[in-house]
C-alpha positions in Angstrom: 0.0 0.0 0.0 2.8 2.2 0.8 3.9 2.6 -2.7 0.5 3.3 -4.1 0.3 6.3 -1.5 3.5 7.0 -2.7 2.4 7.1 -6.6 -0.4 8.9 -5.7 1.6 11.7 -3.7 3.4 12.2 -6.6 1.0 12.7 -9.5 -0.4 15.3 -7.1 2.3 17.0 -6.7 3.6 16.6 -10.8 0.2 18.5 -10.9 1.2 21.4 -9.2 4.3 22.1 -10.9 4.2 24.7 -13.5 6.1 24.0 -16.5 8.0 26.2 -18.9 6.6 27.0 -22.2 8.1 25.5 -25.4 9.6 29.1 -26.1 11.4 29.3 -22.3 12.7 25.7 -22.8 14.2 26.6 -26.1 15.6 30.0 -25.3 17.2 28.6 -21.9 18.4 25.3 -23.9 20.5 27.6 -26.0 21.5 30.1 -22.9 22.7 26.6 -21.2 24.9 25.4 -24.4 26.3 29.0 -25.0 27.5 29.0 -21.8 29.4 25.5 -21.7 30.3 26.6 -24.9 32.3 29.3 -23.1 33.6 27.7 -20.4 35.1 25.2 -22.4 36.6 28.0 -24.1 38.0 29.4 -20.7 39.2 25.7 -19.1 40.8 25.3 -22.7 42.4 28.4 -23.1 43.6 28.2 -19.5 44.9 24.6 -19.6 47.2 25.7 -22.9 48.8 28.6 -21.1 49.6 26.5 -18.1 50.8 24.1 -20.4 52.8 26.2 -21.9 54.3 27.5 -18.9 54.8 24.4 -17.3 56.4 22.9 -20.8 58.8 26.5 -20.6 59.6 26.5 -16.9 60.9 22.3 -17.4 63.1 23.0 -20.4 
């Protein structure tokens, strides 16, 4: 019985949640990829001039 009350508890509360339109999902889909777009860009960027220090400092 305990996981029908369970079940139950939760299509009540999936019925209280208010979900983004399709327009919000797609505008914060994109916001989301442009910006692991540009940390990639940072960690990348960061991890070739420590490289390159680190490849300079053990010549």
């Amino acid at each position: 019985m305990k996981a029908l009350d369970f079940l139950r508890e939760v299509q009540v509360e999936l019925a209280k949640v208010v979900w983004p339109t399709r327009d919000q999902t797609i505008r914060l889909t994109f916001i989301v990829i442009f910006v692991a777009i540009m940390v990639a860009f940072f960690v990348g960027g960061l991890d070739y001039i420590l490289t390159t220090i680190n490849s300079y400092l053990y010549r």
